[in-house]
C-alpha positions as CSV (number, residue, x, y, z in Angstrom):
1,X,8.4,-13.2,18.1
2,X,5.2,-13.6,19.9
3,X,6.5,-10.6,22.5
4,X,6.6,-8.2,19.2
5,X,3.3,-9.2,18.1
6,X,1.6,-8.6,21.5
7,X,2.8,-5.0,21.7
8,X,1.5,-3.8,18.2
9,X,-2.2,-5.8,18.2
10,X,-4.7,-4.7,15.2
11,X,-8.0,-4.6,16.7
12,X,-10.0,-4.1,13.4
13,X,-9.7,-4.7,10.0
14,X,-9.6,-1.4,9.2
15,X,-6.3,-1.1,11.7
16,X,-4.9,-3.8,9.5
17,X,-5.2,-2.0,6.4
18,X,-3.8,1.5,7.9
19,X,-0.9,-1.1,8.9
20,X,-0.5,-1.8,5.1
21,X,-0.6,1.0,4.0
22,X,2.1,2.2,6.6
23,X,4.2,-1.4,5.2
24,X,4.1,-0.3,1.4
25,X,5.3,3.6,2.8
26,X,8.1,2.0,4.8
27,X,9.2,0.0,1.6
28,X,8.4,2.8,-0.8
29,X,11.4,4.5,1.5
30,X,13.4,1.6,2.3
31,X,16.7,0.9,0.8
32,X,17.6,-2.6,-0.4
33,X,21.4,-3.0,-1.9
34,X,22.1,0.6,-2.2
35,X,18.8,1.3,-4.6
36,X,15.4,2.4,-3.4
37,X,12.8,-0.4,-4.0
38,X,11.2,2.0,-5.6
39,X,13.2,3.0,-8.5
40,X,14.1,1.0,-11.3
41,X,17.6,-0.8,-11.8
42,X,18.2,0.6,-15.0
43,X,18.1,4.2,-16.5
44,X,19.7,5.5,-13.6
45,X,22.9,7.0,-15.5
46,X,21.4,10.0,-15.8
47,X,18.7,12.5,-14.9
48,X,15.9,11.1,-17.4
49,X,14.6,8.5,-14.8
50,X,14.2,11.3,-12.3
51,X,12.7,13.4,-14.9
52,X,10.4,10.7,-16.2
53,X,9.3,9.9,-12.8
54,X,8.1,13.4,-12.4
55,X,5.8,13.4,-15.7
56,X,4.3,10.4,-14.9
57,X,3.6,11.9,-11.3
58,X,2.5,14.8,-12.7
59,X,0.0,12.8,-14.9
60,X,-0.8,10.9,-12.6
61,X,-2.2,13.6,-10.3
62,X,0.2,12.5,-7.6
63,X,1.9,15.6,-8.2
64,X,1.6,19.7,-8.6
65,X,2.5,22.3,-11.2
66,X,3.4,25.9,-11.5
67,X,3.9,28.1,-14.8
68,X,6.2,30.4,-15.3
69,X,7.0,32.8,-18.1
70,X,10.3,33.8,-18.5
71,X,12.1,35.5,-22.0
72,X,14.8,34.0,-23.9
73,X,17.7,35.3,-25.6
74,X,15.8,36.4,-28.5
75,X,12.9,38.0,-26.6
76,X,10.3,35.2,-27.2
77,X,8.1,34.7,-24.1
78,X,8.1,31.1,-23.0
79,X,5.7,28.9,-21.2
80,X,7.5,27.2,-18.5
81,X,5.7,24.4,-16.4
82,X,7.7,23.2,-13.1
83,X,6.7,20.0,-11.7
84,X,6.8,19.9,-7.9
85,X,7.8,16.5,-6.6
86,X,6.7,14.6,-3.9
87,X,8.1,14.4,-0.5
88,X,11.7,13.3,-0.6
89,X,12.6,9.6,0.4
90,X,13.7,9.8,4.2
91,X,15.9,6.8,4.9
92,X,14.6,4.7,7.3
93,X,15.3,5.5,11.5
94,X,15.9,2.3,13.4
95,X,12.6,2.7,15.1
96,X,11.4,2.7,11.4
97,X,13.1,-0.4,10.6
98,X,11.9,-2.5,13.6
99,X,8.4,-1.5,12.8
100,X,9.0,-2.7,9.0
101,X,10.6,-5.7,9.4
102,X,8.0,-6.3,12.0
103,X,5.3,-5.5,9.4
104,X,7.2,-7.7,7.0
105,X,7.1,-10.7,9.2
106,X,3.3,-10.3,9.7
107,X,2.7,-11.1,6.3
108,X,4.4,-14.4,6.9
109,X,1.9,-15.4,9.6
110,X,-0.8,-16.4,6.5
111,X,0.0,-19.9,5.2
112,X,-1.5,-19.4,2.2
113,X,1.1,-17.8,-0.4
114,X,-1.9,-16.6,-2.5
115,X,-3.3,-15.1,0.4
116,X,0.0,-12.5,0.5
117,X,0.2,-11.8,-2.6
118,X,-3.6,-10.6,-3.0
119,X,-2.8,-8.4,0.5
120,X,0.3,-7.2,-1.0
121,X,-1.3,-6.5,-4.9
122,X,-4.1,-4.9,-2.7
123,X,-1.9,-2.8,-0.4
124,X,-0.8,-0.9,-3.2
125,X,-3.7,0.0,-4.4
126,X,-4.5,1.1,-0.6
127,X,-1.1,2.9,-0.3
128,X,-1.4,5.2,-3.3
129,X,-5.6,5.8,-2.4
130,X,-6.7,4.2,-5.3
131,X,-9.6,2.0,-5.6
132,X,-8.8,-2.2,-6.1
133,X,-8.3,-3.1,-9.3
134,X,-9.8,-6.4,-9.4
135,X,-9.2,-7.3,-13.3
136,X,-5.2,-5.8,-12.9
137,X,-4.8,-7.7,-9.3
138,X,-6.3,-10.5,-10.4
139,X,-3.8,-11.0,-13.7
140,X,-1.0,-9.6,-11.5
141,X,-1.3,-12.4,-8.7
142,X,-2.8,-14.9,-11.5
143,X,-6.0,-15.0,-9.5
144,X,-8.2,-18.5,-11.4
145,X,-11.6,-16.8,-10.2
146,X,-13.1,-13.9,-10.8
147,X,-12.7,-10.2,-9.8
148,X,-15.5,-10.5,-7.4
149,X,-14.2,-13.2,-5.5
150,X,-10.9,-12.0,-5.6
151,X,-12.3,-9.0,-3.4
152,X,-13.9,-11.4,-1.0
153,X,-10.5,-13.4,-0.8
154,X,-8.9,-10.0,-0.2
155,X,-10.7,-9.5,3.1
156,X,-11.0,-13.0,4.3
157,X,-7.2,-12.6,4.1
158,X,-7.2,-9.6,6.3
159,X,-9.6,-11.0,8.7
160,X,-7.4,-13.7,8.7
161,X,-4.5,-11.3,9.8
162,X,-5.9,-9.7,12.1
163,X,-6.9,-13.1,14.2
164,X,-3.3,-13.9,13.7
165,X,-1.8,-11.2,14.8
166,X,-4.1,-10.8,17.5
167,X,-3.2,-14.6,19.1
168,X,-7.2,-15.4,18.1
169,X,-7.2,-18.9,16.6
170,X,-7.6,-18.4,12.6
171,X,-10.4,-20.5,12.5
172,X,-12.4,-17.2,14.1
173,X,-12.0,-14.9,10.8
174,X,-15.4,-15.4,10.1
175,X,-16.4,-13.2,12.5
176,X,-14.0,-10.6,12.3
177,X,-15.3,-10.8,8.4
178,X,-19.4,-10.2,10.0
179,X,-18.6,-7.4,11.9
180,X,-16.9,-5.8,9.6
181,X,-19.5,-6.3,7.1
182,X,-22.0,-4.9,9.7
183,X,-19.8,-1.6,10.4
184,X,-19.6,-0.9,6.4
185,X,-23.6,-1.3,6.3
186,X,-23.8,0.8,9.3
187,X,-24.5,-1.0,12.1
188,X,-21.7,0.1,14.1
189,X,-23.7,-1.0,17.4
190,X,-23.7,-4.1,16.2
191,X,-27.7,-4.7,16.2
192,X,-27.8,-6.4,12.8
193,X,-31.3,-6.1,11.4
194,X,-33.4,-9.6,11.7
């Protein structure tokens, strides 16, 4: 396993989140027992889960609209509002699948359990380009401590992946966590004010 883990390394935090975010778009297309992840278990006897998927993209900004007018029988002119989907679910290509499962196994490299599921709460959040929702994530994961620190747990978690991944001994995520601090601030020449 350490062979795979040398090819892909994450440099950055911000490379680790982009890897999330490509983790929760693999699983958003991956298939698991002949259903999508995605979609839910029940409902699916007919077209209203499709349909109701759309709405709620639709009101959810995720996806777009066009009106129509068309007449009926009767010569009534009627409003007709088409949702256009997203993109279609692509299965997986075996390249795909490698670099998922590889993904996947990342995750297991943090020994904390809490610390996945705050990266996987948060990586949703990420993956749909939302901002963190630290209340929702915190009930979600049943978090003890507040919002606040859940955010700072959330990024000594990824700091924490990244010196994994990377074959750096964990104990150094402290200063993956300054410098990424000091590149948020701006000090991307790392001459931190004194």
């Amino acid at each position: 396993m350490s062979g795979v883990l040398q090819l892909s390394r994450v440099p950055t935090p911000e490379a680790m989140e982009e890897a999330l975010i490509e983790l929760r778009d693999l699983e958003w297309r991956a298939k698991a027992a002949g259903r999508s992840l995605a979609t839910s278990p029940w409902a699916s006897d007919g077209p209203w889960h499709l349909a109701q998927a759309e709405v709620s993209d639709y009101a959810a900004g995720r996806a777009e609209a066009s009106e129509t007018l068309i007449v009926n029988e009767a010569g009534r002119e009627l409003l007709v509002r088409k949702i256009d989907s997203l993109r279609p679910r692509t299965p997986l290509r075996a390249v795909e699948v490698t670099r998922y499962e590889q993904l996947l196994g990342w995750m297991e490299l943090l020994a904390d359990p809490m610390d996945r599921s705050i990266l996987w709460a948060a990586s949703f959040h990420l993956w749909r380009g939302e901002p963190m929702d630290g209340g929702g994530m915190r009930r979600r994961v049943c978090y003890a401590r507040t919002a606040r620190r859940l955010r700072e747990a959330y990024r000594q978690a990824v700091c924490m992946l990244v010196c994994r991944v990377n074959g750096v001994p964990q104990r150094h995520w402290r200063g993956v966590l300054a410098q990424w601090n000091a590149r948020r601030l701006g000090y991307d020449d790392g001459s931190l004010p004194r």
